[in-house]
C-alpha positions as CSV (number, residue, x, y, z in Angstrom):
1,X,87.0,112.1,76.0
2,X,84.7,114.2,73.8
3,X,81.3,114.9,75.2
4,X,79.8,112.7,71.9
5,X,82.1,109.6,72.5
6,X,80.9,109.7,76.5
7,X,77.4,109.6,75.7
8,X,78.2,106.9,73.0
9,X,80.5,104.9,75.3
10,X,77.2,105.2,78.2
11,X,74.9,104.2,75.5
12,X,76.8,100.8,74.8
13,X,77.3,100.4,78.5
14,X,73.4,100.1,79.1
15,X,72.7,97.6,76.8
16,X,74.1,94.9,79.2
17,X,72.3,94.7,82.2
18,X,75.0,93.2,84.2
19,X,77.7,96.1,84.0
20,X,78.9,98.5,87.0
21,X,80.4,101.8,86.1
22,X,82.1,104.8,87.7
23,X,81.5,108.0,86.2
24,X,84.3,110.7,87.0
25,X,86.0,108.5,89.9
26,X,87.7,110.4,92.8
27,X,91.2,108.2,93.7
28,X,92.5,108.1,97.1
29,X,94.1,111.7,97.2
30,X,90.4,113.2,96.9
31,X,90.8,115.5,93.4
32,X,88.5,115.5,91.3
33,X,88.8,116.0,87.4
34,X,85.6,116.5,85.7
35,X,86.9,114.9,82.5
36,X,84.0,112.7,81.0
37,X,86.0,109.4,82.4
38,X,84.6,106.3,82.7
39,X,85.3,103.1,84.6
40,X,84.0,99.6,84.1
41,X,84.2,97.9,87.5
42,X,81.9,94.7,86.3
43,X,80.7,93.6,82.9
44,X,80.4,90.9,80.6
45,X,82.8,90.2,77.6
46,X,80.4,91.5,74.8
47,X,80.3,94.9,76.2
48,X,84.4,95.1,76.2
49,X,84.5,93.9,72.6
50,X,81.6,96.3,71.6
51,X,83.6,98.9,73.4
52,X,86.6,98.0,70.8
53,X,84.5,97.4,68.2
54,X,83.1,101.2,68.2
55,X,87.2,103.1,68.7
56,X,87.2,102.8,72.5
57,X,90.1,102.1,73.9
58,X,90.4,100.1,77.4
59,X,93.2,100.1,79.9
60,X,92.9,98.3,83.3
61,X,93.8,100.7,86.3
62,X,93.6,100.3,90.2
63,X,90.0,101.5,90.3
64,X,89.0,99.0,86.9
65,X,89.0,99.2,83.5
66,X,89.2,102.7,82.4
67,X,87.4,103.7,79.1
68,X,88.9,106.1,76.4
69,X,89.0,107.5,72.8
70,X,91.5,109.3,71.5
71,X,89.9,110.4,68.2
């Protein structure tokens, strides 16, 4: 994910109080991938559909909803 669409996806992400995110999550095997990922691992409904809304895509994973843009 672009630099731009992380600090967008982060700015939508703080404007619900209630949410719970991973930035760059290490997985089990202990590498680490400085990639601009993020992962929802608690929020509300309006912050998923306000994700959508803006181009993000969302995928659920393992670790929790995983947040992307492809464009």
């Amino acid at each position: 994910m672009s630099e731009q669409n992380f600090f967008l996806a982060i700015t939508l992400c703080r404007r619900y109080h209630t949410t719970e995110i991973v930035i760059n999550h290490t997985p089990a095997n202990g590498v680490v991938k400085l990639d601009n990922s993020i992962l929802i691992k608690r929020c509300c409904a309006s912050l998923t559909e306000d994700l959508i809304e803006n181009g993000f895509s969302l995928s659920m994973t393992e670790y929790g909803l995983s947040v992307d843009k492809f464009n």
